[in-house]
C-alpha positions as CSV (number, residue, x, y, z in Angstrom):
1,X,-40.2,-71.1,6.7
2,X,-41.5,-71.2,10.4
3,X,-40.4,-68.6,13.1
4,X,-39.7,-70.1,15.9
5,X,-42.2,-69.2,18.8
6,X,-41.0,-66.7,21.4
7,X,-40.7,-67.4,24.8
8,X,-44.0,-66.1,26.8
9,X,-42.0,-64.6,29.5
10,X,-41.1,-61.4,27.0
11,X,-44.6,-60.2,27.0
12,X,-44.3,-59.2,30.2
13,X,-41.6,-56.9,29.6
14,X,-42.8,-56.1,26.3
15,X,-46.0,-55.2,27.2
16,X,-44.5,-52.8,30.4
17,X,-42.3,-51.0,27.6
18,X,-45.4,-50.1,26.0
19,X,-47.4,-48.7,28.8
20,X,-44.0,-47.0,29.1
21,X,-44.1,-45.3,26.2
22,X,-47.9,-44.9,25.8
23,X,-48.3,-43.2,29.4
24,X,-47.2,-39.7,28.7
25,X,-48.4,-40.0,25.0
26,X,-52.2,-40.4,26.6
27,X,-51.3,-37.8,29.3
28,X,-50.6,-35.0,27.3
29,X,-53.5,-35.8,25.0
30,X,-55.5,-35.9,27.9
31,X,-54.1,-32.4,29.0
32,X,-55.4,-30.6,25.7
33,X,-58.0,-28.1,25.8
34,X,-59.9,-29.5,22.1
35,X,-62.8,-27.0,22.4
36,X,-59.9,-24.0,21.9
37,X,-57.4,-25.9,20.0
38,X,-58.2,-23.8,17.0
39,X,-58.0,-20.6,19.0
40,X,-54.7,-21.6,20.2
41,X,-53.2,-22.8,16.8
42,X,-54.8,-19.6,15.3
43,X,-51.6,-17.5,17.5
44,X,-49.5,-15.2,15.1
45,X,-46.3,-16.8,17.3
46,X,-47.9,-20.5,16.9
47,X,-48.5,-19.7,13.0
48,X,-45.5,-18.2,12.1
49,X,-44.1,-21.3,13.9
50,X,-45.3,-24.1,12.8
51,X,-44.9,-22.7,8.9
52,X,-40.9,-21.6,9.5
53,X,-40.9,-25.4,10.8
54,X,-42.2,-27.2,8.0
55,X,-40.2,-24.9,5.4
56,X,-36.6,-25.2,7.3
57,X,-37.7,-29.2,7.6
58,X,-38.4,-29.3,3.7
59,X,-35.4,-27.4,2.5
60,X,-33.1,-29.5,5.3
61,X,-34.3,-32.7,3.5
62,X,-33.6,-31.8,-0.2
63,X,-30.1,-30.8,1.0
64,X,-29.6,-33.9,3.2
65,X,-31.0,-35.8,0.1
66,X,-28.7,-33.5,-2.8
67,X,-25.3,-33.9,0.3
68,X,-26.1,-36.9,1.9
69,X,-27.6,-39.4,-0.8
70,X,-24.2,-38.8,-3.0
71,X,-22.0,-39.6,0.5
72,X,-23.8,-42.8,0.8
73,X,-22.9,-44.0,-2.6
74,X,-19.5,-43.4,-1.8
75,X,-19.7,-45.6,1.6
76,X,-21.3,-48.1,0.1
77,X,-18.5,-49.0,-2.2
78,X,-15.6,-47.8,-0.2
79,X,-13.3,-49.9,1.6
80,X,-10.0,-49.0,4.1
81,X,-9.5,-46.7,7.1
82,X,-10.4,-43.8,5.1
83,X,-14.2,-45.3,4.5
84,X,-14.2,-45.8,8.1
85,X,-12.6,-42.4,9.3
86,X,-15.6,-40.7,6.7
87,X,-18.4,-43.4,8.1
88,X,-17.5,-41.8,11.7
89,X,-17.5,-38.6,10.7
90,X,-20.8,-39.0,9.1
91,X,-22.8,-40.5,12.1
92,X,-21.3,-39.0,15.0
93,X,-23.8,-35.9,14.7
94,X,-26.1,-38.6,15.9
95,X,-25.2,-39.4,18.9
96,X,-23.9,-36.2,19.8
97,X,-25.8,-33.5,22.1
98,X,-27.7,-31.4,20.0
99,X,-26.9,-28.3,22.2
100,X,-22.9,-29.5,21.0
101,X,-23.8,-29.9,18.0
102,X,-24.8,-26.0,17.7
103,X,-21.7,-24.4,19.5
104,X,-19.7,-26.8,17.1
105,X,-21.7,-24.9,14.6
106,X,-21.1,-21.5,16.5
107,X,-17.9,-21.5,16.4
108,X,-16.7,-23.0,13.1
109,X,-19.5,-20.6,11.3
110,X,-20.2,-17.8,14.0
111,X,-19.2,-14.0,13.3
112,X,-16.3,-14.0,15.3
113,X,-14.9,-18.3,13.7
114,X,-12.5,-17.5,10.7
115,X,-15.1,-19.4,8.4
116,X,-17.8,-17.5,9.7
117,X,-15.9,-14.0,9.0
118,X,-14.9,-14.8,5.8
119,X,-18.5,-16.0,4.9
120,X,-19.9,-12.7,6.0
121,X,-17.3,-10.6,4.3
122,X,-18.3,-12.3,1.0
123,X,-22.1,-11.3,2.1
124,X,-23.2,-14.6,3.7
125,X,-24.1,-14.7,6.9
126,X,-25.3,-17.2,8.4
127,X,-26.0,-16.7,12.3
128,X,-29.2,-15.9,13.5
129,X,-31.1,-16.2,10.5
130,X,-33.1,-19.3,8.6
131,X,-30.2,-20.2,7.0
132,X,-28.6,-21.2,10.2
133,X,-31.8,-23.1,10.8
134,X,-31.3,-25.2,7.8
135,X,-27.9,-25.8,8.7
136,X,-28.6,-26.8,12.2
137,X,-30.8,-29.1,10.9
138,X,-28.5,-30.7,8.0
139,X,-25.9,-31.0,10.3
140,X,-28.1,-33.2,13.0
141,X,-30.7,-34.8,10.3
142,X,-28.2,-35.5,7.2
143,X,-26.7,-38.8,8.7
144,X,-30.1,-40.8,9.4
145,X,-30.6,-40.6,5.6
146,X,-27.1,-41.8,4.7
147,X,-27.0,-44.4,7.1
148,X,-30.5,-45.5,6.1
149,X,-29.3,-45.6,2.1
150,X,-25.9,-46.6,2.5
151,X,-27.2,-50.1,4.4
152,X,-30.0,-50.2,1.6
153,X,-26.9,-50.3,-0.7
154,X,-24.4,-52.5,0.9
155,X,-27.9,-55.6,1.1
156,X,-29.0,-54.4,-2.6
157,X,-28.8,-57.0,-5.1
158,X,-25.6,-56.2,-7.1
159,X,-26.1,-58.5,-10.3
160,X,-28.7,-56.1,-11.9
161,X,-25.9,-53.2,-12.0
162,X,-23.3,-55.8,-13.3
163,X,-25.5,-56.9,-16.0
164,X,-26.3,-53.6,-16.7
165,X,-22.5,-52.8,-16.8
166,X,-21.5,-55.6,-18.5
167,X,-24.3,-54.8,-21.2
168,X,-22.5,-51.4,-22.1
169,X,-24.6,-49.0,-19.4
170,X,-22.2,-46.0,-18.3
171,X,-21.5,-45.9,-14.7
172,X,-24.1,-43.1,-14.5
173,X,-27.2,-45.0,-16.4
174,X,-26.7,-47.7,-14.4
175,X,-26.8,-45.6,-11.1
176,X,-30.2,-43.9,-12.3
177,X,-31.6,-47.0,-14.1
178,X,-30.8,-50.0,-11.8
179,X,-29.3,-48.9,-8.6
180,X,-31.2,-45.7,-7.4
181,X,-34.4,-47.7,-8.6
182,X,-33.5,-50.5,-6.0
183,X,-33.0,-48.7,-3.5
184,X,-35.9,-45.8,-3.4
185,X,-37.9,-47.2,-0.6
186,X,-35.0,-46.8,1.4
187,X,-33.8,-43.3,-0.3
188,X,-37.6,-42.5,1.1
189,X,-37.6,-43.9,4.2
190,X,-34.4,-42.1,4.6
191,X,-35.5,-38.9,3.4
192,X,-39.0,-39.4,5.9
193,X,-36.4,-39.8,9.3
194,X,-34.1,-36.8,8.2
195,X,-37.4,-34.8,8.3
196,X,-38.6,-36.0,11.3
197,X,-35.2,-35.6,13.2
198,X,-35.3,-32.1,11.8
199,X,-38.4,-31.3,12.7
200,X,-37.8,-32.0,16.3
201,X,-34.1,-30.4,16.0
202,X,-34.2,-28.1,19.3
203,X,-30.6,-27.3,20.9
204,X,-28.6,-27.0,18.4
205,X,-31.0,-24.6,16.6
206,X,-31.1,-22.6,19.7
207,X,-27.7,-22.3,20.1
208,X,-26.9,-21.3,16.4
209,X,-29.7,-19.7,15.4
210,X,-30.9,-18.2,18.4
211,X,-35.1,-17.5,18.5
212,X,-36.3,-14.9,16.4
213,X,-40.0,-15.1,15.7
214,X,-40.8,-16.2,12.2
215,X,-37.1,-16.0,11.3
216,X,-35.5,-18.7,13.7
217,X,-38.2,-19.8,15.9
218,X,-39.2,-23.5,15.0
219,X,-42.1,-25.1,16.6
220,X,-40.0,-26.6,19.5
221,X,-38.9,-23.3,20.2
222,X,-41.9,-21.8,20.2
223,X,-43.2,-25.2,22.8
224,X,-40.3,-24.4,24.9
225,X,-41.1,-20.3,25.6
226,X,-45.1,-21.2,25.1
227,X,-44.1,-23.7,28.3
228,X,-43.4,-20.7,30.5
229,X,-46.4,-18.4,29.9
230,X,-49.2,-20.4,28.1
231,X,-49.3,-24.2,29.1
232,X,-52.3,-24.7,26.9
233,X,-50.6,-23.7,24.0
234,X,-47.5,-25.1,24.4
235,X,-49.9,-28.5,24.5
236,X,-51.7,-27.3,21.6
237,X,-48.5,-27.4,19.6
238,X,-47.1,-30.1,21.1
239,X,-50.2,-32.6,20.1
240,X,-49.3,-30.9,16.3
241,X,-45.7,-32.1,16.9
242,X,-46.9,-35.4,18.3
243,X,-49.2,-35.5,14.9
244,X,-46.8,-34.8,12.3
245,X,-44.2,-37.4,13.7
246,X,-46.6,-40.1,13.9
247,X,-47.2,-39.5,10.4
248,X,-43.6,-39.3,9.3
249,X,-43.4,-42.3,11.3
250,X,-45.9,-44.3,9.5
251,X,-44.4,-43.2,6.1
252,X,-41.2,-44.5,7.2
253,X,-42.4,-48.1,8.1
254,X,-44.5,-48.5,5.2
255,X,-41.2,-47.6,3.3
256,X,-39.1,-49.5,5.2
257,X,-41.4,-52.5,4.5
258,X,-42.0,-51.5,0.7
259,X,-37.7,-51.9,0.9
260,X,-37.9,-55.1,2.4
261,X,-39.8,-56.5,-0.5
262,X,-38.1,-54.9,-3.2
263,X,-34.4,-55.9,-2.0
């Protein structure tokens, strides 16, 4: 099939979107010292940073994938207000201000929130420690992987599973062997934005968490306080932030695409 040919007046625009988006991109690489980048990643506070980031990121993905990836089953299939009540629920954290999200966080799992209190009297507690990283970042990060899956589901060729089905397959072999299967470049893909939003999680990590070095404080944290004493190494971190998102990003549109041609 032929695509039909665009009209030449949207390169115009198109092409002042990206110079848009490219212009502070090539600024603040332009800004960075390179011949002391290791010196300045080498910091005890930059360190400690970066390696509480990528652990709070990892463990916020395998519970948005164990959480999340079972929720997006459920929406895939379900029908009535209800579904759409849960499908709110479970995307409004992303349009929501992330320094809301935390004092929604605050105050339904703070010291002083009933939840909260009870949690600590049972010996959990959450505030102010890397839990409450991780579950700043669920919170924010969960719904971009079941959105992502539960779309994968709802275009996903349903005559495999019904064969499968039909054939004798429990509802739970033909989950693991047919529909999961079909759907892993976006369970992936999924999985690669939930890190990524994570990853750059800032206010509601702040405002739950608070910014304890190596306990709480992620590498935007550590950007944001580096901003007021040490520009060079709040750019030294920020071209590692700019780094690790343009990788997740890649990953995710070679998923995406590997999802394209498997659905």
């Amino acid at each position: 099939m032929i695509r039909p040919a665009l009209p030449r007046w949207v390169v115009l625009p198109a092409a002042a979107a990206t110079v848009f988006l490219a212009v502070p991109l090539v600024a603040m690489l332009a800004r960075v010292p390179w011949a002391r980048l290791p010196e300045l990643l080498a910091a005890p506070e930059a360190i400690d940073a970066l390696l509480l980031s990528l652990r709070t990121c990892t463990l916020t993905t395998l519970v948005a994938l164990v959480l999340g990836l079972p929720l997006a089953l459920v929406l895939s299939r379900a029908r009535g207000r209800w579904a759409a009540a849960v499908r709110t629920l479970a995307t409004v954290p992303m349009v929501l201000p992330p320094v809301v999200a935390g004092l929604a966080l605050l105050v339904a799992l703070g010291r002083r929130a009933p939840l909260g209190a009870w949690l600590e009297a049972n010996g959990i507690d959450l505030a102010f420690t890397t839990a409450a990283v991780v579950v700043a970042q669920t919170f924010v990060a969960m719904p971009y992987l079941v959105v992502s899956v539960e779309g994968a589901l709802r275009s996903a060729q349903d005559e495999y599973a019904i064969a499968a089905a039909t054939l004798g397959a429990g509802p739970t072999t033909v989950l693991r062997r047919v529909s999961l299967p079909l759907v892993a470049p976006a369970i992936a893909s999924g999985a690669a934005l939930a890190f990524a939003r994570a990853l750059g999680e800032f206010g509601a990590t702040l405002t739950f968490a608070g910014s304890l070095q190596g306990t709480t404080r992620t590498l935007p944290l550590e950007i944001y306080l580096q901003r007021e004493s040490d520009t060079n190494t709040a750019i030294a971190l920020s071209v590692v932030l700019i780094g690790l998102a343009a990788l997740l990003v890649a990953a995710t549109a070679r998923f995406g695409r590997g999802s394209r041609e498997w659905l």
